[in-house]
C-alpha positions in Angstrom: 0.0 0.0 0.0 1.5 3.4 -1.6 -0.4 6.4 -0.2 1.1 9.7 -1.9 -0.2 13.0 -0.3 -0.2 16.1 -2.4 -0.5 19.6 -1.8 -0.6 21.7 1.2 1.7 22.3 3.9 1.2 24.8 6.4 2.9 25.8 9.6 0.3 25.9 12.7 0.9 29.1 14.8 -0.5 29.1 18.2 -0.9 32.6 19.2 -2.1 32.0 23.0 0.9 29.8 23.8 3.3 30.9 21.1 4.0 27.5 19.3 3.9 26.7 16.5 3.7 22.9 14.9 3.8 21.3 11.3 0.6 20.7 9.6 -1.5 21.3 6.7 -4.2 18.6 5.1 -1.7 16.9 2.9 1.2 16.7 5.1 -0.8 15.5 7.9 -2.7 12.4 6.4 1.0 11.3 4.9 2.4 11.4 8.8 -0.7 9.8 10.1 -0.8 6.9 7.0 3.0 6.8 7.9 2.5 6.0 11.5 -0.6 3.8 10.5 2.1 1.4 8.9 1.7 2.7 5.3 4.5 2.8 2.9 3.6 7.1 2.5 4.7 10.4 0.8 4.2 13.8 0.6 4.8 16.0 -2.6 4.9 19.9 -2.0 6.2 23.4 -2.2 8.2 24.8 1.3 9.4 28.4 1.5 13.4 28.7 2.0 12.5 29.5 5.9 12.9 28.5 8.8 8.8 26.9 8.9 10.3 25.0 5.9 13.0 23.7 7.6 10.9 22.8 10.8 7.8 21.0 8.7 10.7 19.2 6.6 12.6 18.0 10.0 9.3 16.5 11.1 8.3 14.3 7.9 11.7 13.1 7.4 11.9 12.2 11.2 8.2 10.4 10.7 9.9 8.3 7.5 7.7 10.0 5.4 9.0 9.6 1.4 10.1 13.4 1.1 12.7 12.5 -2.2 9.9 15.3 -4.6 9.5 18.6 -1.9 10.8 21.1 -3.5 11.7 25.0 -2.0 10.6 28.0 -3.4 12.1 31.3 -2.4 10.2 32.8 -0.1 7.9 32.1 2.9 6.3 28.8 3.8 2.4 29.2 4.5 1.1 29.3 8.2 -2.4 29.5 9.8 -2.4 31.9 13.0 -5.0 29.3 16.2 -6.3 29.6 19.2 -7.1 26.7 21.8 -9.9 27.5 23.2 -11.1 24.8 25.5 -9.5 22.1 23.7 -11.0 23.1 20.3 -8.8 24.8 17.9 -10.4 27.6 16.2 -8.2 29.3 12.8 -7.9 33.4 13.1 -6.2 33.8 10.0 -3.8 32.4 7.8 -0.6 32.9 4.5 -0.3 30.6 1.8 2.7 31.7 1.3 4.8 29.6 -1.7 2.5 26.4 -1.6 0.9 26.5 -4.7 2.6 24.7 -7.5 2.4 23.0 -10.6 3.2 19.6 -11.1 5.9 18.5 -13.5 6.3 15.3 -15.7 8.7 13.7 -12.6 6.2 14.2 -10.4 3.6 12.7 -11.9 6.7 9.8 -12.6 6.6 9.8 -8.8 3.1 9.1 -8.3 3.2 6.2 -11.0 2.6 3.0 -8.6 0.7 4.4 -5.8 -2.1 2.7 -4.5 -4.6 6.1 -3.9 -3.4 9.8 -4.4 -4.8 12.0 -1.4 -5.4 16.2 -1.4 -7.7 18.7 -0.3 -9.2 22.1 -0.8 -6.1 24.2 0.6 -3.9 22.5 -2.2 -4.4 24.1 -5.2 -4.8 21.0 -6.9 -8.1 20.7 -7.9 -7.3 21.9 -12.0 -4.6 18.4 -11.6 -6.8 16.0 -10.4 -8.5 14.2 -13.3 -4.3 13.8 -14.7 -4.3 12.1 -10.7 -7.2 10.2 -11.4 -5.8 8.8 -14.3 -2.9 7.3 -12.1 -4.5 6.5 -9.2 -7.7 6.6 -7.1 -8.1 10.1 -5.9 -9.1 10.9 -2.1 -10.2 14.7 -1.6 -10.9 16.5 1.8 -13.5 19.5 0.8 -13.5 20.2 4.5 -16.5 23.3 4.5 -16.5 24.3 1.1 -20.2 24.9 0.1 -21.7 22.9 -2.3 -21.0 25.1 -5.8 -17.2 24.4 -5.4 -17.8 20.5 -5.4 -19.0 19.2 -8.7 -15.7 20.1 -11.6 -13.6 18.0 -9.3 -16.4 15.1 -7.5 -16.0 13.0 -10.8 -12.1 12.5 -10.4 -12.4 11.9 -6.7 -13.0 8.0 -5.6 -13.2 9.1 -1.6 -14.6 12.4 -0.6 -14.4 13.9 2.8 -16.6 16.9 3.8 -16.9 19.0 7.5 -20.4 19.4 8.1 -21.2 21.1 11.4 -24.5 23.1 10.1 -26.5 19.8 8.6 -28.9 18.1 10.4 -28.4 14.3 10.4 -31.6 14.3 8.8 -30.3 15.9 5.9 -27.0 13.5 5.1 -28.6 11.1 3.8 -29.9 13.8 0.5 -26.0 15.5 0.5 -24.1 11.9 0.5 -26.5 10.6 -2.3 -25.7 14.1 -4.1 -21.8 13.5 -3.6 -22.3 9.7 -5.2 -24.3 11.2 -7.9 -20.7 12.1 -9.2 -19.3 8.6 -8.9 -17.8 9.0 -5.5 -17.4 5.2 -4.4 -16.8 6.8 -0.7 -18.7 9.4 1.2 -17.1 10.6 4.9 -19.2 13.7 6.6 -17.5 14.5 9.7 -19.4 16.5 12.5 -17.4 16.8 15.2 -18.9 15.5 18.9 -21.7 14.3 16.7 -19.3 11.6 15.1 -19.4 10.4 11.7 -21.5 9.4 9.1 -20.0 7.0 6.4 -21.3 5.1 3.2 -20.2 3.2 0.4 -23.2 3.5 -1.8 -24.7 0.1 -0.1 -25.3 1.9 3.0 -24.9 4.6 5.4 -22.7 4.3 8.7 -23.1 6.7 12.1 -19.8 6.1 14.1 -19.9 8.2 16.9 -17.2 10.4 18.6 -15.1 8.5 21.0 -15.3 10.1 24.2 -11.6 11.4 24.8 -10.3 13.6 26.9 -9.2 17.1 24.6 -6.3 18.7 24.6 -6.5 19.9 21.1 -8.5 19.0 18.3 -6.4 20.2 15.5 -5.4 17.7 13.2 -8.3 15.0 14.1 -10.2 15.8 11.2 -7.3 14.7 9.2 -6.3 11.5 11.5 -9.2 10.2 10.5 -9.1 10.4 7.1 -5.8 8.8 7.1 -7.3 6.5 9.2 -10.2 5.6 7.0 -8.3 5.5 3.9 -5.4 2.5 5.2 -8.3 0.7 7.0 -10.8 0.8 3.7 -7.6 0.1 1.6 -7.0 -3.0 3.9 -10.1 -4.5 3.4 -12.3 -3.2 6.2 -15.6 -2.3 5.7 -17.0 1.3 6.2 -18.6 0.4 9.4 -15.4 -1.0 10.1 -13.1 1.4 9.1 -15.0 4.4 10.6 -14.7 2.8 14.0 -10.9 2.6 13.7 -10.9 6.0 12.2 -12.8 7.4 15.6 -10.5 5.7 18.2 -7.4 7.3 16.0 -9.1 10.6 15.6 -9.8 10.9 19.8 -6.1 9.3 20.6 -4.8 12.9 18.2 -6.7 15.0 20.2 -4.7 14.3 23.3 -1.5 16.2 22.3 -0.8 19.8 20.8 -0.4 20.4 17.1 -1.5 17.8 14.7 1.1 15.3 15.1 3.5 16.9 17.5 6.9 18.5 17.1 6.4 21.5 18.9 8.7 24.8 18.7 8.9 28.2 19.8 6.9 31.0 17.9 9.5 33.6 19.0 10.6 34.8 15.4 6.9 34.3 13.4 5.7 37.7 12.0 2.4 38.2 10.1 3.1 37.7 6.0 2.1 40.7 4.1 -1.0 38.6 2.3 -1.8 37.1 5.7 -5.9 37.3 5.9 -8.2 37.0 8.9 -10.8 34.5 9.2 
């Protein structure tokens, strides 16, 4: 099992306790499928800073395949949290030099790989029917509304979506929407509320393990990582969303997505740093 992660990297910048951690969507499912015993890689842009340098430290120290980053000149992107009673909540954010274009050698890279993961905050959305093409494509659209979905649902094989305003009642309408596209998997994550999971046969509710939080950043993309090595092993749904839950509460017991915490002491807003 080849999982290659694509996309976004992102420096996590605690402003009440002056941390910062490595993070972003794509870096963090390749750490998590890494430590979830998959053969993993991640293929980004870092700026030629000292964010770079830390977010680097960390997936090479994970044994994360990091032979196709590459470094632009400039600043690596960063999203400016708060903890506020264990739940992380984004005040702003740079993307910095993240956005790239894939080259023929990367898409030499990704030849062999058993699914091809990104998100919303990768800029790859124009790449992914050339990813498609390779592999099966999973896609975290985290809160995007609905009008942003459908150009890039038909390269995607396993969609994720953050869904904290629908009712459970209405899931069932959205996740037969999101197959309408021919998504094989549909994962809507609502926080506390759990789960809900299906696989066109039928729909799933995992609930939230009960946990104690420190931090809840990152958990969203634990279980994604989760669900994707469990499916690709031959779970079920059902059984792969309840694996997925016990991974996502164990992340939410430590700071920063996966760890590697360092002082914020030099971090200055960027000069296209926007609030949220």
């Amino acid at each position: 099992m080849r999982i290659v992660a694509v996309g976004d990297n992102c420096l996590d910048w605690y402003l009440d306790r002056k941390k910062i951690y490595p993070g972003g969507n794509a870096v963090n499912v390749a750490v998590f499928a890494k430590r979830l015993s998959a053969d993993s890689a991640y293929l980004g842009q870092f700026g030629t800073d000292r964010a770079g340098d830390i977010m680097i430290s960390a997936l090479a120290s994970e044994g994360v395949d990091i032979s196709h980053i590459r470094r632009a000149e400039g600043r690596s992107g960063y999203a400016t949290v708060r903890n506020i009673e264990g739940e992380r909540v984004f005040q702003g954010a740079s993307d910095g030099v993240v956005a790239f274009d894939p080259v023929a050698d990367d898409y030499d890279f990704m030849a062999g790989a058993t699914l091809i993961h990104s998100g919303d905050s990768s800029f790859m959305g124009g790449h992914l029917a050339r990813f498609a093409a390779i592999a099966p494509v999973s896609f975290d659209f985290s809160i995007k509304p609905a009008e942003y979905c459908p150009p890039i649902l038909p390269h995607v094989t396993y969609a994720t979506f953050s869904r904290p305003e629908l009712d459970p009642a209405q899931l069932p309408d959205f996740i037969d929407w999101v197959h309408s596209f021919g998504v094989k998997y549909v994962q809507v994550t609502k926080g506390v509320a759990g789960s809900w999971v299906s696989d066109r046969r039928q729909i799933h509710h995992e609930p939230a393990v009960p946990t104690q939080v420190l931090d809840t950043l990152g958990a969203g993309d634990s279980f994604i990582a989760a669900m994707l090595v469990n499916l690709l092993k031959g779970a079920s749904s059902a059984e792969a969303a309840a694996l997925a839950a016990q991974f996502a509460a164990d992340a939410c017991r430590g700071y920063g997505a996966f760890g590697y915490e360092a002082e914020a002491a030099d971090m200055t807003l960027a000069s296209d740093h926007r609030y949220e």
